[in-house]
C-alpha positions, 0 to 999 in steps of 0.5 A: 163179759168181763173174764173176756175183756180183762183176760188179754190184758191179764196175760199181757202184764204176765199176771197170775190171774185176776185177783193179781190185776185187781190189786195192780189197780189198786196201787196209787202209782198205777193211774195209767192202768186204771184208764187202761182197766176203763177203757177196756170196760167201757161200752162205746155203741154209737153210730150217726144220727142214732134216734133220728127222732132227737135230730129233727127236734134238734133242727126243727123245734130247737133251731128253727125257732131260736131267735138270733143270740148274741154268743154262741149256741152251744150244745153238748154230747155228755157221752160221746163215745167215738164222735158220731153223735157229736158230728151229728149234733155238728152237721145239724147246726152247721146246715141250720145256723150256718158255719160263720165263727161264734154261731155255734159250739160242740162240746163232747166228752167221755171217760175212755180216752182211747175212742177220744182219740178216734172221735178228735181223728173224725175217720170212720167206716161207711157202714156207719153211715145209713142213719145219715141224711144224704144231703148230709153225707154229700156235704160233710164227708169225705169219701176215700179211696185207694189204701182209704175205699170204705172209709169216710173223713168228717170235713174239717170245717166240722173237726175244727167246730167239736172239742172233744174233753175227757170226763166222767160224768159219775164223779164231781167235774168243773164246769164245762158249761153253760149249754144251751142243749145237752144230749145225755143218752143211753148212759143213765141204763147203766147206774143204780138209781142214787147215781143216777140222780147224783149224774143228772144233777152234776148235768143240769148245772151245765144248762142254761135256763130254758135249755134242753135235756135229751136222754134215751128212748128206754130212759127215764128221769122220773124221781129226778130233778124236779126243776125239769118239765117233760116236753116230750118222751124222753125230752126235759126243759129246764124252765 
């Protein structure tokens, strides 16, 4: 996976090899190439409504009950690749709390600034859209045609609730915070366990008390924060 990713790069820069990148990167003055080299490492596998199961608590458990605040309800995506999970996130309150100004806020981040870019654009094929609720798809896309056939367009009322930063969640940030939902999926698979730990203490600084912590299905955060208390599979509270 690497040798595949890194080799186009390697012959762009007309290097020698790898050991020859490797010490680029390690120049102070080469800031840019080290976004670039994580960019190019980065996995961004995301689509709308992924486990449709965190969605509907989201709606139904979270919304539903909450009583009226007098600030926003705000929720963040700690990994949101190229924006579907921050739009799901965004349709959700937007159809529960309904649009006016001050009701709600998304925040997403993510350390690859290239699919941030794509997310703040908010455009997207249609095939990455069978996860998402019809009444959904009717109310918030727009579709294209013409030069645009087989393309869709967030609505802007949508594009202009979600802010988009970029953050790596592996490394000490500023707070961002507080949030009263925080969704931090299929991220944690990827570290050893002392990391793991390190990112899920940076996170729960971000929430609020009594907030929610969402992680994936195949996630777990036994050994972690014991602050938290599982509501469900996969679904932590802060109490």
């Amino acid at each position: 996976m690497v040798i595949g990713r890194l080799s186009a790069r390697v012959r762009q820069l007309s290097l020698p090899g790898f050991r020859a990148y490797r010490e680029l990167l390690n120049r102070p003055a080469e800031i840019d190439e080290r976004q670039n080299f994580i960019d190019l490492m980065t996995t961004n596998e995301t689509y709308f409504f992924r486990e449709p199961a965190h969605f509907n608590l989201l709606g139904k458990e979270i919304l539903e009950a909450q009583p009226p605040l007098p600030r926003p309800f705000r929720i963040w995506s700690a990994a949101s690749s190229s924006g579907e999970e921050a739009y799901s996130m965004a349709m959700t309150l937007h159809d529960h709390l309904g649009d006016r100004t001050g009701l709600w806020e998304v925040t997403g981040t993510d350390i690859c600034r290239r699919v941030l870019e794509r997310a703040r654009r908010g455009h997207y094929r249609m095939e990455r859209l069978d996860s998402m609720p019809r009444q959904y798809l009717f109310q918030y896309c727009l579709k294209g045609f013409g030069s645009q056939e087989g393309n869709m367009l967030v609505d802007r009322r949508l594009r202009d609730r979600v802010r988009f930063l970029h953050l790596n969640l592996a490394a000490p940030f500023q707070d961002i915070g507080p949030f009263d939902v925080i969704f931090l999926r299929n991220v944690l698979i990827y570290f050893q366990q002392d990391m793991k730990r390190a990112i899920v203490e940076r996170v729960i600084r971000q929430l609020r008390p009594g907030g929610w912590l969402v992680i994936g299905h195949s996630e777990s955060l036994r050994g972690m924060d014991e602050r938290l208390s599982q509501y469900s599979p996969s679904v932590y509270r802060l109490p």
